[in-house]
C-alpha positions as semicolon CSV with decimal commas, in nm:
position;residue;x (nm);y (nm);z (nm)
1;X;5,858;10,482;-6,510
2;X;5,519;10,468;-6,355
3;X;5,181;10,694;-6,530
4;X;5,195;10,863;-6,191
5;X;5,556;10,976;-6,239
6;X;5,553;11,117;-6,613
7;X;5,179;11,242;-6,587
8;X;5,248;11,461;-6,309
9;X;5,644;11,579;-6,374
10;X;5,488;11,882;-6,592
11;X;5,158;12,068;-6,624
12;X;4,952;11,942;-6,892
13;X;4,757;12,151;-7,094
14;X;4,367;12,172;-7,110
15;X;4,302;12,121;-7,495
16;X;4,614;12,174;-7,550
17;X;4,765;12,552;-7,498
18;X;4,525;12,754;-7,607
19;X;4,489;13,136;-7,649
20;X;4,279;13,234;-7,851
21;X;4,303;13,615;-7,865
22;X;4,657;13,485;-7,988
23;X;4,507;13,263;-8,270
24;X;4,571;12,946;-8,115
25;X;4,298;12,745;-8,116
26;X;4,194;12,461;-7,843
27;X;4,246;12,090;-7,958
28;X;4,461;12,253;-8,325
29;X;4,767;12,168;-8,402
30;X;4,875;12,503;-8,343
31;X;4,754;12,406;-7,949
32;X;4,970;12,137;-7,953
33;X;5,308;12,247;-8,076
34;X;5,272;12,506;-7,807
35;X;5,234;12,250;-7,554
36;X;5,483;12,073;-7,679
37;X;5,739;12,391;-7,692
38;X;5,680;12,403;-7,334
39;X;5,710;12,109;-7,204
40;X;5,282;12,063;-7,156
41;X;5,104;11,730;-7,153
42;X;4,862;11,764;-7,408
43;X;4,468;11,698;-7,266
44;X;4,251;11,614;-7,580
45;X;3,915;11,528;-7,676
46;X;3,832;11,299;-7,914
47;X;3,496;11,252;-8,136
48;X;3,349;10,957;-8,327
49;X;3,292;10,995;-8,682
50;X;3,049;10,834;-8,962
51;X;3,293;10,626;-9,073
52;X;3,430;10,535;-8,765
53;X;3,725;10,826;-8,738
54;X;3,853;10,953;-8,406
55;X;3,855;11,355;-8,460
56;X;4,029;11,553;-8,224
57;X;3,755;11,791;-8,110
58;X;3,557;11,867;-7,786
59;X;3,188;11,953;-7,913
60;X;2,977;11,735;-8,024
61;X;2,891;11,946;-8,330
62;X;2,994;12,227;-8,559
63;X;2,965;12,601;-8,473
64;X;3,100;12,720;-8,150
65;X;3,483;12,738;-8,296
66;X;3,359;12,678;-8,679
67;X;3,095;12,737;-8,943
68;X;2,865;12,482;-8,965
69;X;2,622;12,351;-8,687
70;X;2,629;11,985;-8,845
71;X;2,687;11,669;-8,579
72;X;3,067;11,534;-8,631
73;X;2,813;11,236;-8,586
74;X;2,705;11,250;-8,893
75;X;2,968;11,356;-9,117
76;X;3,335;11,131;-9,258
77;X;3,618;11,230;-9,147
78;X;3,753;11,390;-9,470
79;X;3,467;11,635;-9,453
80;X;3,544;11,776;-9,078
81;X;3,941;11,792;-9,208
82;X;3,744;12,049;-9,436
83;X;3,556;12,264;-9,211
84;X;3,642;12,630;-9,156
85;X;3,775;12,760;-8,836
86;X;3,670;13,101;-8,711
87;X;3,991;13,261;-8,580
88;X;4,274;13,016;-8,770
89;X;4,319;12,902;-9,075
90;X;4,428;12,507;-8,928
91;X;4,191;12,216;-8,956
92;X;4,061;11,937;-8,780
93;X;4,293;11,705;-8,668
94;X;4,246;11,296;-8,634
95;X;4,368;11,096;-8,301
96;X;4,646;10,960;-8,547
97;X;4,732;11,332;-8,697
98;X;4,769;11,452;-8,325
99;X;4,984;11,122;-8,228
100;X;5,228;11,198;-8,547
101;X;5,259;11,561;-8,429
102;X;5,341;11,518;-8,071
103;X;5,553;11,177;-8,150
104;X;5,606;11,037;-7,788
105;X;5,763;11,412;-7,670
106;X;5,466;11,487;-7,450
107;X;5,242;11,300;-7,242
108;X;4,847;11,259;-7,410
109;X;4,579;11,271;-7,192
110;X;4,290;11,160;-7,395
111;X;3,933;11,227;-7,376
112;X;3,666;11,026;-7,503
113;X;3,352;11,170;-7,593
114;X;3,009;10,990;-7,565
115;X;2,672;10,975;-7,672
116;X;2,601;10,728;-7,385
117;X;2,447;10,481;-7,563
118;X;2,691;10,212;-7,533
119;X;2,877;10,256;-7,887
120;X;3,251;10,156;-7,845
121;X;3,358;10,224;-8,177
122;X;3,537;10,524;-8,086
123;X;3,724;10,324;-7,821
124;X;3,796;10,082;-8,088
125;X;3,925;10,301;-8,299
126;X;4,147;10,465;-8,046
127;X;4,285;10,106;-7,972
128;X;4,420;10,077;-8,313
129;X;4,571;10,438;-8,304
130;X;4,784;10,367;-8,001
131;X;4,867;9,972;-8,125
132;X;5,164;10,176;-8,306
133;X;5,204;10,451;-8,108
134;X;5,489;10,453;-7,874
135;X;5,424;10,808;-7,644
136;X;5,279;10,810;-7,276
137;X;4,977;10,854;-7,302
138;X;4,636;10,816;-7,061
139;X;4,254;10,757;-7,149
140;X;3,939;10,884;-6,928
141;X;3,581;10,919;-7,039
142;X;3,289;11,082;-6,831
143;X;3,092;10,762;-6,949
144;X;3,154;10,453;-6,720
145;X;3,080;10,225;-7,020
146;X;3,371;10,396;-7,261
147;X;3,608;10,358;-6,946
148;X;3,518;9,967;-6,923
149;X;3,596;9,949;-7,295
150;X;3,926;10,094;-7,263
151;X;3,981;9,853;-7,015
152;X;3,880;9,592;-7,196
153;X;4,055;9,687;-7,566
154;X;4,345;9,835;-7,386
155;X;4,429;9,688;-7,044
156;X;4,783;9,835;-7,000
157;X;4,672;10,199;-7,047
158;X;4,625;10,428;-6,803
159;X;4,287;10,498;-6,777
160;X;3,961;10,683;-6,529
161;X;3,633;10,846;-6,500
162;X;3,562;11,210;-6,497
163;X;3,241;11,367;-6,327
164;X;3,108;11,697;-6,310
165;X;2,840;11,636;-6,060
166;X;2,740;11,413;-5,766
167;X;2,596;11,117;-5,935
168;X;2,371;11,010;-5,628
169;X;2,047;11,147;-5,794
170;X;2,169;11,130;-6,160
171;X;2,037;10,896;-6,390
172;X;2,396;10,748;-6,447
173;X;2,417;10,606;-6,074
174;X;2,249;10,289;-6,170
175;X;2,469;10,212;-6,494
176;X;2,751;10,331;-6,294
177;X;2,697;10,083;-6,036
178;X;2,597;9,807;-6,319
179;X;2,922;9,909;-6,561
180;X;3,127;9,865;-6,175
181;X;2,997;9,499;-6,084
182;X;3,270;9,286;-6,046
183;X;3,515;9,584;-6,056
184;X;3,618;9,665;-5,657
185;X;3,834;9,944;-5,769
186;X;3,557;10,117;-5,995
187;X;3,529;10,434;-5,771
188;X;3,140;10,591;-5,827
189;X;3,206;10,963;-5,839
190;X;3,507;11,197;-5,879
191;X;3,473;11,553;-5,757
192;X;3,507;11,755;-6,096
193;X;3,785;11,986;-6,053
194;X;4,001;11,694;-5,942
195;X;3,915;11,509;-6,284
196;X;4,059;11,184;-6,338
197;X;4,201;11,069;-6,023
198;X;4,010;10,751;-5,947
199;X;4,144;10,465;-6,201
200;X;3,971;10,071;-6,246
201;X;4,308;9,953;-6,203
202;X;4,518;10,263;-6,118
203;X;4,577;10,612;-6,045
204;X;4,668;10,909;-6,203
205;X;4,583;11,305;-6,224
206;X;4,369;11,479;-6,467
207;X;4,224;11,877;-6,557
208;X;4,051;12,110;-6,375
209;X;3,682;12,256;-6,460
210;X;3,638;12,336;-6,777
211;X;3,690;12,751;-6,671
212;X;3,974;12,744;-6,569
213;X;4,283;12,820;-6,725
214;X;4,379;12,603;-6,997
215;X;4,671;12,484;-6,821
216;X;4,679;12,256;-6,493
217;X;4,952;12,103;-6,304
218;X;4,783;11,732;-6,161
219;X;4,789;11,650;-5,829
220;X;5,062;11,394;-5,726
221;X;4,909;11,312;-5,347
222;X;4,749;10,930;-5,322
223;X;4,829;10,875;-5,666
224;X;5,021;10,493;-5,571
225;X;4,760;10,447;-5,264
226;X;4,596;10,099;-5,289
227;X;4,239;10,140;-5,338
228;X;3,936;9,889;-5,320
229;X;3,509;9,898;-5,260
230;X;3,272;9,826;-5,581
231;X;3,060;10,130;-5,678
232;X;2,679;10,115;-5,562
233;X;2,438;10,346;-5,676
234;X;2,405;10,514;-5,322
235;X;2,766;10,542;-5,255
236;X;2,821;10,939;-5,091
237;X;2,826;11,197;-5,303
238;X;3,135;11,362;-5,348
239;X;3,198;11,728;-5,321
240;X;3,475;11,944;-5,461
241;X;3,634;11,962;-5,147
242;X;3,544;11,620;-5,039
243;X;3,802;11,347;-5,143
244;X;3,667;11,056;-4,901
245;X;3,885;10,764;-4,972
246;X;4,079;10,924;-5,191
């Protein structure tokens, strides 16, 4: 079965599905089973520890959902497994604790986090989780350099590039068009609410903006479409509406 096929069957849920008046927690385990009860693709983040763990979290540091305000940064794994929640008593989960939950019943749609300073040791680490995992599962990063590295360390996996913004007059445009050089199917921005739907190699479907509900059914349309032209630095900017050569 193709990624387009099983990615798109079902909705798949933002963080997994969340409710929090409910106690149920984005990116818990508690998130997950209830995904998994109904039939959801689980979306997650992931976050590189000090000692190289993939934690399944979206901020970069403590304190929105927990006490603390540390950087998961800067602290081992066995630590954030520690931390308090606000509103549940569940805990931290690593890339490998979510894969043992979910066991190949739902697809994973996995987020990787970045500093943007080149580090690949989360994507490494995520590499070695999947070796023995045997689930669909997809990877996407809003850093062009962590979607090259999944490329690179896992070159059968589904895989794109998020964006949030136009990246004509961002900052990114230029490593964007370096990371894409000698890539013709590196596409140079994604309009945000359409995450995820321009691969290096091919396509599939990812969530909505980050308010919106925490459940999203991805778009099926042009997911098989051949696609070509290397990212450049001026390429058009791409609106929300605006899905040119897409």
């Amino acid at each position: 079965m193709r990624a387009s096929d099983w990615l798109t069957a079902r909705p798949v849920a933002h963080r997994g599905l969340h409710d929090r008046a409910r106690g149920i927690i984005e990116n818990m385990p508690g998130a997950a089973r209830a995904a998994i009860d109904a039939r959801f693709g689980i979306e997650c983040d992931i976050q590189l520890t000090a000692d190289g763990e993939a934690m399944v979290h979206h901020d970069d540091a403590l304190g929105r959902l927990t006490e603390g305000s540390a950087a998961l940064l800067g602290m081992r794994a066995a630590e954030l497994k520690a931390v308090r929640f606000t509103d549940t008593s569940e805990r931290m989960m690593s890339l490998g604790d979510l894969c043992e939950l979910v066991a190949g019943r739902v697809p994973l749609v996995i987020e990787v986090k970045s500093h943007f300073d080149g580090d690949r040791k989360l994507v490494a680490r995520m590499a070695e989780v999947l070796a023995s995992y045997r689930g669909p599962a997809v990877g996407m990063s809003f850093d062009p350099d962590q979607v090259l590295a999944l490329r690179e360390l896992m070159p059968e996996l589904p895989r794109g590039i998020i964006a949030e913004r136009s990246y004509r007059s961002s900052r990114l445009a230029g490593r964007i068009a370096g990371s894409a050089e000698g890539h013709a199917a590196f596409a140079p921005c994604v309009p945000h609410p359409t995450a995820f739907r321009r691969l290096l190699d091919r396509r599939v479907a990812g969530p909505g903006a980050l308010d919106r509900p925490p459940h999203f059914r991805p778009a099926a349309a042009n997911l098989d479409r051949s696609h070509a032209g290397a990212a450049r630095a001026g390429s058009p900017a791409c609106g929300s509406d605006d899905f040119r050569g897409f």
